[in-house]
N, C-alpha and C positions, 0 to 999 in steps of 0.2 A: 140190691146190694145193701146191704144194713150198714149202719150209721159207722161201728168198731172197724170195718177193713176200708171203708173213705176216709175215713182220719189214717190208717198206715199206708194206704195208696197215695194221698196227696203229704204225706210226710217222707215216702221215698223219691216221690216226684220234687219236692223242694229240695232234698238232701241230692239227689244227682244234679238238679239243675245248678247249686251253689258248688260244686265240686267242680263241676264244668267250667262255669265265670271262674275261680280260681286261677286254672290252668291258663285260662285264655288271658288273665290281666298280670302276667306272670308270677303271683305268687308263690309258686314253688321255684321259686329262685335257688340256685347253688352256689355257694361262693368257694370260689380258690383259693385253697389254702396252701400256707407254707410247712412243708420243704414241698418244692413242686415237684413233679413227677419227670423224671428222665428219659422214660425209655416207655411208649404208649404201645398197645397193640394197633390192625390195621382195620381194625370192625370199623363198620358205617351206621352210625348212630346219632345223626347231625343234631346239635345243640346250638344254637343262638348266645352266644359269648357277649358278655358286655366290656368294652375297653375301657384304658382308662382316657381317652378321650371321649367320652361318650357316642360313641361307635359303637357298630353291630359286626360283627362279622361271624358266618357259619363255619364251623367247623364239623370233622369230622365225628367226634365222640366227644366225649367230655374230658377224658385223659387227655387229649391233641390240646383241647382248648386251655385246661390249668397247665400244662406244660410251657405254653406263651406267659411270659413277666406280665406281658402288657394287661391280659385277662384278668376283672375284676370277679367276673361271678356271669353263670348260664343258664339256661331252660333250656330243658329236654324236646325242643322241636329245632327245627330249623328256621333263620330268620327269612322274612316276608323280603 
């Protein structure tokens, strides 16, 4: 393998590896915003809600979760 596609192999390999750490140290956080939402569907797409007690609690989607006052901001997984 010549030297030009080891530099774009170990440059795709760091660019997924740091994508990854991302996700996992929750950087793609979302925050609930005002006016919150009324009326959610009933999809299952569990999100990790952050309270504002500093609490975790899983909900269903991400609509269910900014729908609660309490809900600061979520990630797209389910809490541990």
């Amino acid at each position: 393998m010549n030297n030009q596609y080891r530099i774009i192999l170990v440059s795709l390999l760091v660019l997924v590896v740091s994508c990854a750490n991302n996700e996992i140290q929750g950087v793609n956080e979302n925050v609930c915003k005002d006016p919150r939402p009324q009326l959610c569907t009933m999809d299952y797409t569990p999100v990790c809600a952050l309270l504002q007690n500093d609490q975790y609690k899983t909900y269903s989607n991400a609509c269910s979760a900014c729908s609660d006052s309490s809900v600061i901001s979520y990630t797209n997984i389910a809490c541990e």
